[in-house]
C-alpha positions as CSV (number, residue, x, y, z in Angstrom):
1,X,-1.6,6.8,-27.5
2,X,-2.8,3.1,-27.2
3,X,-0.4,0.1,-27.4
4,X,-0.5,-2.4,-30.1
5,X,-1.6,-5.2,-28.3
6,X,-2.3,-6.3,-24.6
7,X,0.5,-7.5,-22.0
8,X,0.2,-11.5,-21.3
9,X,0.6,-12.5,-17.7
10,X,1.6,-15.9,-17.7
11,X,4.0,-15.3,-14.9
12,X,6.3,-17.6,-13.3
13,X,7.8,-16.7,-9.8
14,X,11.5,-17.7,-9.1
15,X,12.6,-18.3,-5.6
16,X,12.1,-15.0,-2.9
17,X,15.0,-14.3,-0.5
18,X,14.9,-12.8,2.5
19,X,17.8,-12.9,5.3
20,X,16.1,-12.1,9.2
21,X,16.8,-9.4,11.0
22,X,16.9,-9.2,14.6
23,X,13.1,-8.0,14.9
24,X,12.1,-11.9,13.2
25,X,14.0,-13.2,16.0
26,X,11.8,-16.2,17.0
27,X,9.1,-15.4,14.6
28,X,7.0,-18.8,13.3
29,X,8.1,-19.2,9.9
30,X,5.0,-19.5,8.3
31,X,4.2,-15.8,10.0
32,X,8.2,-14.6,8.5
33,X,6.7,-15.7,4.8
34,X,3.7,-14.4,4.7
35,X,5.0,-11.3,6.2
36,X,7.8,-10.6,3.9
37,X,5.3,-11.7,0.4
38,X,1.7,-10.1,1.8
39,X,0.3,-10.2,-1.2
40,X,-0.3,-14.0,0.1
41,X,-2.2,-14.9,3.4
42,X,-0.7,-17.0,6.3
43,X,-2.9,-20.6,5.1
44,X,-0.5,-20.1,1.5
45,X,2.4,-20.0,3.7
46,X,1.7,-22.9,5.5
47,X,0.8,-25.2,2.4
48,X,4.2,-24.1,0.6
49,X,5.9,-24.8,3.8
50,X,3.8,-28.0,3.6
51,X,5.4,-28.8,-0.1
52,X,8.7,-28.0,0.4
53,X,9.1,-25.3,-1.1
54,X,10.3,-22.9,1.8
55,X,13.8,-23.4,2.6
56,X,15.8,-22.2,5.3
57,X,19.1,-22.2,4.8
58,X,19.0,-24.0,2.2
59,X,17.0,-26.9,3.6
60,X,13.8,-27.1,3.4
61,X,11.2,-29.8,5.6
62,X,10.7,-27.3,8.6
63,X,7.7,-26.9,10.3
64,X,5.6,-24.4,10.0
65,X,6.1,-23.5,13.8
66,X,9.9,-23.2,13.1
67,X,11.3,-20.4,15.1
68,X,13.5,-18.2,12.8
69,X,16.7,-16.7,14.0
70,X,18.6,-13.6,13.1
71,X,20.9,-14.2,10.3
72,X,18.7,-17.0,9.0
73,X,18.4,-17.2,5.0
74,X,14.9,-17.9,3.9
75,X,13.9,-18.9,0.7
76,X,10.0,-19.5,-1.0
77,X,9.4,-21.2,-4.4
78,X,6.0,-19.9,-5.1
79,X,4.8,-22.3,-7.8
80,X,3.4,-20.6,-11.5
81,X,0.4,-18.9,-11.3
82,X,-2.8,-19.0,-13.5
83,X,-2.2,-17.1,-16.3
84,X,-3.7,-13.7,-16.7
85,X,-3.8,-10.7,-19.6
86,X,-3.7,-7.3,-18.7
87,X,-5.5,-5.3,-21.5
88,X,-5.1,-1.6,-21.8
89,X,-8.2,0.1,-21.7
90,X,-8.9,3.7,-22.5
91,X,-9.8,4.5,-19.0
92,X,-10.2,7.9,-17.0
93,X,-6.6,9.0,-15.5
94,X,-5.9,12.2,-14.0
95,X,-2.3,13.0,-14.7
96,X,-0.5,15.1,-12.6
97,X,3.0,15.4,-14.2
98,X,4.3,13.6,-17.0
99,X,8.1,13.7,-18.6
100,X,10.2,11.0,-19.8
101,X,10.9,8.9,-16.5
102,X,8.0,9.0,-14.5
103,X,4.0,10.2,-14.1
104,X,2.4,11.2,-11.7
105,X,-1.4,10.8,-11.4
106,X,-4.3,11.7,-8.7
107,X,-6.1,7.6,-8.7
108,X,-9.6,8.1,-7.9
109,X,-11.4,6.2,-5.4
110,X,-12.8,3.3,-5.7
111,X,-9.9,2.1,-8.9
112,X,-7.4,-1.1,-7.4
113,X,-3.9,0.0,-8.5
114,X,-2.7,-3.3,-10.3
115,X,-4.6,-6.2,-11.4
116,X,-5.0,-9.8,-9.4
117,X,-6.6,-13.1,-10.1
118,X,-10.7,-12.9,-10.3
119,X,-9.9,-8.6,-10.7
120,X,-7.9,-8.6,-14.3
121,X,-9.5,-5.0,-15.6
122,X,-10.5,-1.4,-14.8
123,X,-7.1,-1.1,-12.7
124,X,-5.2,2.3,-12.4
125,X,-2.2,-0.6,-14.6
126,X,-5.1,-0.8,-17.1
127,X,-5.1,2.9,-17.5
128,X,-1.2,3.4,-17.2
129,X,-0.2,0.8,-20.0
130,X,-3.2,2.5,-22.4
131,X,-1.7,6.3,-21.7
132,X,2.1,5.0,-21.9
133,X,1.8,2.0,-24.1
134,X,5.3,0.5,-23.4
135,X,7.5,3.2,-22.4
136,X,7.1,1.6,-18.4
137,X,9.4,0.0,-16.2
138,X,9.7,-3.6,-16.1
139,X,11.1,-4.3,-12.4
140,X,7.5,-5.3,-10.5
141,X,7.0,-7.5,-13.3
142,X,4.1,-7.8,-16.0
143,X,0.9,-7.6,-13.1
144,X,2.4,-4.3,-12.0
145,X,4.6,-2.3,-14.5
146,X,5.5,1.2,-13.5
147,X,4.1,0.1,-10.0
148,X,6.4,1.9,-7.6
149,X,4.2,2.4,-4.6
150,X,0.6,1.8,-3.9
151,X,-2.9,3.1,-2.1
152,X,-5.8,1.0,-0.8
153,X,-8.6,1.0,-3.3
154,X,-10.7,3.3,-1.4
155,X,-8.5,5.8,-1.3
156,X,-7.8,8.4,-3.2
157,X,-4.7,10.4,-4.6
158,X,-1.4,10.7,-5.5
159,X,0.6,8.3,-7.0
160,X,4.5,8.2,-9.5
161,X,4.8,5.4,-11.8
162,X,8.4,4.8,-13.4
163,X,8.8,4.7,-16.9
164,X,12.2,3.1,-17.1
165,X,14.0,0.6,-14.9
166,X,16.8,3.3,-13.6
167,X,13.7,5.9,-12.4
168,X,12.1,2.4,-10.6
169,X,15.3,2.0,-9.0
170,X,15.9,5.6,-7.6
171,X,12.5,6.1,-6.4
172,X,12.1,2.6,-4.7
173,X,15.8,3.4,-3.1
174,X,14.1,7.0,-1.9
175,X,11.3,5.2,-0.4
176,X,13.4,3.0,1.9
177,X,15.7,5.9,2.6
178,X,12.1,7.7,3.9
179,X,13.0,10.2,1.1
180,X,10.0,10.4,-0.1
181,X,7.4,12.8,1.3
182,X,3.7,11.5,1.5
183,X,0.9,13.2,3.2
184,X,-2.7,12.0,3.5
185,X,-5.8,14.0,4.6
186,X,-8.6,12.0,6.5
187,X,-11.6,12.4,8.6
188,X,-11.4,9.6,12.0
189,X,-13.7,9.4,14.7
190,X,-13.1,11.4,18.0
191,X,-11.5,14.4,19.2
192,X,-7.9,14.8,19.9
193,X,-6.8,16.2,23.2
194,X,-3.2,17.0,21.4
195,X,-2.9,19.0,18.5
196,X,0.1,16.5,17.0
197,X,1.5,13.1,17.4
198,X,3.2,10.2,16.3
199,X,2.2,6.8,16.3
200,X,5.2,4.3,16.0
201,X,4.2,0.4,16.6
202,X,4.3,-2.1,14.1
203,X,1.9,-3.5,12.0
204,X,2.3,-6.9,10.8
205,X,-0.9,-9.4,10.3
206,X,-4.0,-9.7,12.7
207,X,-3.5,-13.2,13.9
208,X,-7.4,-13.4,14.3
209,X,-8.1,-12.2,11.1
210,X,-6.4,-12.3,8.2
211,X,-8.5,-9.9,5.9
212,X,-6.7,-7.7,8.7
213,X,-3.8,-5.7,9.6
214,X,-3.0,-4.9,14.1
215,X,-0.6,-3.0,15.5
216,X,2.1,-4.0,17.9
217,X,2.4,-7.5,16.8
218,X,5.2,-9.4,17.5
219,X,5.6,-10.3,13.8
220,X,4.8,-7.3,12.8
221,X,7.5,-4.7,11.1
222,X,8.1,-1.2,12.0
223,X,5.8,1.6,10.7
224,X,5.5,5.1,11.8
225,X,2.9,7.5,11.3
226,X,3.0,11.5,12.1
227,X,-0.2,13.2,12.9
228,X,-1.9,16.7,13.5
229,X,-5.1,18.1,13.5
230,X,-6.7,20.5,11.2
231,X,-10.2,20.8,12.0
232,X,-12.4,19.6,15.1
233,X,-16.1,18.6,14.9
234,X,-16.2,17.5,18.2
235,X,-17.2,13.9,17.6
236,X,-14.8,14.0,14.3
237,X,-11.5,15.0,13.7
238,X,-10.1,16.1,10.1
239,X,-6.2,15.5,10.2
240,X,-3.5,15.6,8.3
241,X,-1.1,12.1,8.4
242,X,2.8,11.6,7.3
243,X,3.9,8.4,6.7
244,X,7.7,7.6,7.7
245,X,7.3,4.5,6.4
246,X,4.6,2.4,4.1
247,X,3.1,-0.5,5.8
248,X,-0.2,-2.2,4.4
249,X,-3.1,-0.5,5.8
250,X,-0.5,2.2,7.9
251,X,-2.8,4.5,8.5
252,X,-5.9,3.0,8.9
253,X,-4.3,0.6,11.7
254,X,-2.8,3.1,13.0
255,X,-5.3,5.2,13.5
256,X,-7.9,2.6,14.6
257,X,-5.4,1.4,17.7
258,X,-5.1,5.1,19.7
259,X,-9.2,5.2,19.1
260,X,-9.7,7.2,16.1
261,X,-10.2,4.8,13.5
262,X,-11.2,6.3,9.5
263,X,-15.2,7.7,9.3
264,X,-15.9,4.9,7.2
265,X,-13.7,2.2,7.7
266,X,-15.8,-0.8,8.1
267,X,-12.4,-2.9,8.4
268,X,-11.5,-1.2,11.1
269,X,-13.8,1.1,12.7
270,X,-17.6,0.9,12.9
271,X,-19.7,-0.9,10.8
272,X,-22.8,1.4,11.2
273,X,-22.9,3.9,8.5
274,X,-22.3,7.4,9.1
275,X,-23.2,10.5,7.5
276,X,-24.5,8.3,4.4
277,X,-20.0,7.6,3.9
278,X,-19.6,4.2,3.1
279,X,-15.6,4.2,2.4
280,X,-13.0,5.4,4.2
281,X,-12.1,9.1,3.9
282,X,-8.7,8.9,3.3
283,X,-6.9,11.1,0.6
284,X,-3.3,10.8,-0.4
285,X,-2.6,14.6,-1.0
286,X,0.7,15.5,-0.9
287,X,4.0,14.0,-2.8
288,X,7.1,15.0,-3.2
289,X,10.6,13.3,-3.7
290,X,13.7,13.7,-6.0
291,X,13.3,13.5,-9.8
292,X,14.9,10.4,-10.3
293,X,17.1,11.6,-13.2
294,X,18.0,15.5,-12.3
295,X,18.0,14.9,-8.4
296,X,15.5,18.0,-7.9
297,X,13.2,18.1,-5.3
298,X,9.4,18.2,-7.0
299,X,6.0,17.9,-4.7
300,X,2.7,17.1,-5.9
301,X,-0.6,18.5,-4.5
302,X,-4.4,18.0,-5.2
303,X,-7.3,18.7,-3.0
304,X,-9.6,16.0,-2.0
305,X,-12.6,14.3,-4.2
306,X,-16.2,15.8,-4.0
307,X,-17.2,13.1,-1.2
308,X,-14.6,13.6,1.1
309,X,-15.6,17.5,0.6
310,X,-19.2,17.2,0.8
311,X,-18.4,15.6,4.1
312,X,-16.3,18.6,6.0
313,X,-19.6,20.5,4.3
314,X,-21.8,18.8,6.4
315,X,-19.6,18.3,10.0
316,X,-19.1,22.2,9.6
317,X,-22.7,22.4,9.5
318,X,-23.6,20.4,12.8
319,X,-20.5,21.4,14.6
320,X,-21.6,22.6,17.6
């Protein structure tokens, strides 16, 4: 069913809260906001910190270099942005499960989840407000209704939207409760000398880069990441990954810090092209949580796309 009309974004952002936590202890302030909002980079920060329009404890005029404490009560005014239009277009979506609170869908690769300035169409929202029309929930606002989680463009797979405000809440509590079970398949570079593992460092912004995400930065916040192998090619390694928690870029930093960044991850792992892959083999495969209404566990599977398929077809062929 199609919507009568498109969803206007002229969207006006009220003051952010955050309180710090022992972790921020001593964190620059600048780093604390554009940690705690990283849809915005660091530079942002600094020119609202620049305006005014960060306060800390209810006074604003700190520096950017302002050490936070614990305890501390931060606030960002993060001025109106340029207006934008979501349309809903009538485009492919691969739908899982669907009942009257949530749906659950398998994104392809390659589709961005919600829309952003200078990328307004052909987003997995796009889709979602053309297969649902209104019935979605309205708690991540008009760029990202339904939103409750999200995967990097370039990867693929499973994904549960909320159709109504109470189903947001629920799952969004079961995600910070690590309630929620989410699996990934991927192909990294390098063999493995353990057959299991856990990687638990956190991941906060690259302070040299800020297209970037590191690991075990002292801004950074905690993230944990369970692995074991599947397959070995000898110079490649097809694993399955857990998340504990849901960090920008998790797994691929992750990953890339104990030397076995993602078979085609330029971001973080070779730039040379390999095996003609050009993105990152990374597939979110498994979900499961509690229906957000009838409490019952449900989990979600689907195999990966063609690519990542055609890949193990060719590493089984020159394994030696």
């Amino acid at each position: 069913m199609a919507p009568s009309n498109d969803v206007s974004l002229a969207e006006t952002r009220a003051a952010e809260s955050f309180i710090a936590e022992e972790t921020d202890e001593g964190m620059r302030l600048d780093n604390f906001v554009a940690a705690h909002m990283p849809e915005f980079s660091r530079s942002y920060a600094q020119r609202l910190i620049a305006q005014g329009a960060v306060y800390v404890n209810g006074e604003a005029g700190k520096p950017k270099n302002f050490a936070v404490r614990a305890g501390d009560r931060i606030e960002a005014v993060v001025p109106k942005r340029e207006a934008l239009r979501v349309v809903a277009q009538d485009l492919p979506l691969c739908v899982v499960h669907e009942d009257e609170d949530i749906l659950v869908v398998n994104k392809s690769k390659g589709m961005v989840v919600h829309p952003a300035p200078g990328n307004e169409s052909g987003t997995l929202v796009n889709a979602v407000l053309f297969h649902c029309g209104a019935s979605l929930s309205s708690i991540n606002g008009v760029i990202r209704p339904g939103i409750v989680h999200r995967i990097d463009k370039d990867t693929s797979g499973l994904l549960v939207v909320a159709k109504n405000d109470g189903a947001h809440r629920r799952l969004s509590e079961a995600l910070a409760r690590h309630d929620v079970t989410r699996e990934y398949e991927a192909i990294v570079y390098n063999n493995f000398q353990e057959d299991a593992g856990k990687v638990d460092l956190p991941v906060g912004r690259d302070p040299s880069n800020r297209l970037r995400r590191a690991a075990g930065v002292r801004d950074g916040r905690s993230a944990v990441t369970h692995y074991r192998v599947l397959e070995r090619f000898g110079a490649f390694t097809r694993v399955a990954l857990r998340l504990e928690t849901g960090r920008t870029h998790q797994i691929r930093v992750h990953m890339a810090h104990i030397k076995h960044p993602l078979l085609g991850d330029p971001l973080y792992g070779p730039k040379k092209k390999v095996l003609g892959v050009e993105t990152q083999m990374l597939h979110a495969g498994l979900l499961g949580f509690a229906h957000p209404r009838t409490g019952e566990y449900m989990e979600f599977s689907c195999p990966p796309p063609e690519e990542f398929e055609r890949v193990l077809l060719r590493l089984r062929a020159l394994r030696p």
